[in-house]
C-alpha positions in Angstrom: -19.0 9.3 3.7 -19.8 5.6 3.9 -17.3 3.5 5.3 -16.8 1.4 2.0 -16.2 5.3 0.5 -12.7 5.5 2.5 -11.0 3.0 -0.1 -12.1 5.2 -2.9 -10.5 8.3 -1.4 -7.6 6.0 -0.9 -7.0 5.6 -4.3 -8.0 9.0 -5.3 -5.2 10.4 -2.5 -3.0 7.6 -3.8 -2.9 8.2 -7.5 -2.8 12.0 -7.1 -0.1 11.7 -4.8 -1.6 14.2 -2.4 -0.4 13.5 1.2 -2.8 15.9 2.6 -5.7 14.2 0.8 -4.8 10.6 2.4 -3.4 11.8 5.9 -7.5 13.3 6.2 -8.8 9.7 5.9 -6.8 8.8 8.9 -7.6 9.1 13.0 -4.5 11.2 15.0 -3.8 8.0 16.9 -3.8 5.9 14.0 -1.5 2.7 14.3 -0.6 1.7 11.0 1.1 -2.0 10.6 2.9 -1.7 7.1 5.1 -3.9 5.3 8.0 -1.8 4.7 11.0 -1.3 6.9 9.2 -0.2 9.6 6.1 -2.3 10.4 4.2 -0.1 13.0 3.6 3.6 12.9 2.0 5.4 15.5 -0.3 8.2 15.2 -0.8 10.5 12.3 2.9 12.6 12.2 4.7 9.0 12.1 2.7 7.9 9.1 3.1 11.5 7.5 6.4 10.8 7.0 6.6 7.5 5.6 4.0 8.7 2.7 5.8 12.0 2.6 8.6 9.7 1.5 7.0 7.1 -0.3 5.0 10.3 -3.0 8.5 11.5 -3.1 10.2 8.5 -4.2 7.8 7.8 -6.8 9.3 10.4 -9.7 7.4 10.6 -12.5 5.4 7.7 -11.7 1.9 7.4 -10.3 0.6 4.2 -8.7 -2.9 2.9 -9.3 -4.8 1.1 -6.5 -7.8 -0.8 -6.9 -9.6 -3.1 -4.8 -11.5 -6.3 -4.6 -13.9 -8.6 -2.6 -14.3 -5.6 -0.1 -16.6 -6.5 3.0 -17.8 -4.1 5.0 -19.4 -4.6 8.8 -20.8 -1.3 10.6 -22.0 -0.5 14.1 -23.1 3.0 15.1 -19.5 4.1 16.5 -17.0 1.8 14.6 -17.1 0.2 11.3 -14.7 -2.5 9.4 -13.3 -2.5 5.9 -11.6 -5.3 4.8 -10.6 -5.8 0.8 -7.6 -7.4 -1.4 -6.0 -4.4 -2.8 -3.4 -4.3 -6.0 -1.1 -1.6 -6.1 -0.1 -0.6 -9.8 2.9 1.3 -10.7 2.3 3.5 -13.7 4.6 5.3 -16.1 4.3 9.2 -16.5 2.1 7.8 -19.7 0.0 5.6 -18.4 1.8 2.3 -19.4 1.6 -0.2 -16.5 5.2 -1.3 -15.1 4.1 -3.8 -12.3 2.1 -4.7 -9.4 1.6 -5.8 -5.9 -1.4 -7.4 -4.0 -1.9 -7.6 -0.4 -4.6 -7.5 2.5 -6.2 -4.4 4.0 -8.0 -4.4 7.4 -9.2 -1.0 8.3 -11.1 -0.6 12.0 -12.8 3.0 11.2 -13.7 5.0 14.0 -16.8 7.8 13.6 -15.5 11.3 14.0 -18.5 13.5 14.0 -20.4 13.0 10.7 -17.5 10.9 8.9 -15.2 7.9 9.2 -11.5 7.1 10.3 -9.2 5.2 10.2 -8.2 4.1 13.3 -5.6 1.3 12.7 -4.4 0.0 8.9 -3.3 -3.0 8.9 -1.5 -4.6 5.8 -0.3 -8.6 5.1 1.2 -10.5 2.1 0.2 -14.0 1.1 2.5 -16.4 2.3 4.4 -18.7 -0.1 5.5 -22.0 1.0 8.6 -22.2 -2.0 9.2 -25.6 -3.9 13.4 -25.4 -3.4 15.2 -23.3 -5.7 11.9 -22.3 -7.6 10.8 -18.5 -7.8 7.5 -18.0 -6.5 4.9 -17.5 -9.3 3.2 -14.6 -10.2 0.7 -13.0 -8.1 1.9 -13.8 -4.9 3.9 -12.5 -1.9 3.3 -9.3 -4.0 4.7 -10.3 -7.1 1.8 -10.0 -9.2 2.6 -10.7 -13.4 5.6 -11.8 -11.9 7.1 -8.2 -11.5 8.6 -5.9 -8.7 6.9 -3.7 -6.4 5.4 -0.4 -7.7 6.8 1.5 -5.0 9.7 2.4 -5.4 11.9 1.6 -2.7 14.1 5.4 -2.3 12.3 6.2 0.4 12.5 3.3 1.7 15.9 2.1 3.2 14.5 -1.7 3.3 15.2 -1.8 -0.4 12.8 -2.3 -3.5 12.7 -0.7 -6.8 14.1 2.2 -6.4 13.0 5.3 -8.4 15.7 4.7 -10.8 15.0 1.4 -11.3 18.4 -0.1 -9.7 17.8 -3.5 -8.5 17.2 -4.2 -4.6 15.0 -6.7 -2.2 11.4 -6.5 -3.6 10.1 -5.4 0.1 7.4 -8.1 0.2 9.4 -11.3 0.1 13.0 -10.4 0.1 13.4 -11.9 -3.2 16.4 -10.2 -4.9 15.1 -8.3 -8.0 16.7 -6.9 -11.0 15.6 -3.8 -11.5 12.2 -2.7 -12.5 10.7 -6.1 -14.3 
């Protein structure tokens, strides 16, 4: 598989929810810095668990992740993805609830005939706030001005949670409502 090929099987693993699926795109001594509560996982059984958790907090829902202005630089034994990625929550029918954009850097690392990943490494836009003003939509994750599309029950940091009770939208603390 090329190395730009990974984010496609990302999504795929993603919107199916299948753990198995996403955990075989990573390296065993993967170091993954995340957003969430915990904001470095190392190797493959310490990731397993947070998206063990973050399929099982998800419901009925399905999340949608698609990717833009992806670069790509390759050498014979490592390779670099780099793209802006939006993370959709969708309803069991399809409807779109809200989104999230952030920043992936992937460092892939050839394994035989196939890529990866060796480290994942996640980052929000940073808002400088005008005082007492919300940020606007489409930054620090907020993008359309909603919550995150992860549901945040797996996640003791807070969020959305599967149930849609309000919490602290997990990529800039801002106090949410509910699902938006």
């Amino acid at each position: 598989m090329p190395p730009e090929q990974i984010l496609r099987a990302y999504a795929e693993a993603v919107y199916a929810r299948d753990t198995q699926a996403l955990l075989a795109l990573y390296h065993p001594h993967v170091t993954v810095y995340d957003l969430w509560e915990h904001w470095q996982y190392d190797g493959l059984n310490a990731w397993r668990g947070m998206i063990e958790g973050w399929f099982a907090s998800l419901g009925e829902e399905r999340v949608q992740v698609t990717f833009d202005d992806i670069r790509t630089h390759v050498t014979p034994d490592m390779a670099l993805v780099h793209a802006f990625a939006t993370y959709a929550g969708l309803s069991a029918t399809g409807e779109r609830l809200r989104a999230m954009n952030n920043r992936l850097s992937l460092p892939l690392a050839r394994s035989g005939d196939q890529w990866l990943i060796l480290h994942e490494h996640s980052s929000a836009r940073r808002l400088r706030k005008r005082q007492g003003q919300p940020p606007p939509p489409g930054v620090n994750g907020h993008a359309e001005g909603r919550a995150s599309p992860l549901p945040g029950a797996a996640r003791p940091s807070g969020g959305i949670t599967a149930g849609g009770r309000p919490g602290r939208c997990p990529r800039c603390a801002a106090r949410t409502g509910g699902r938006a």
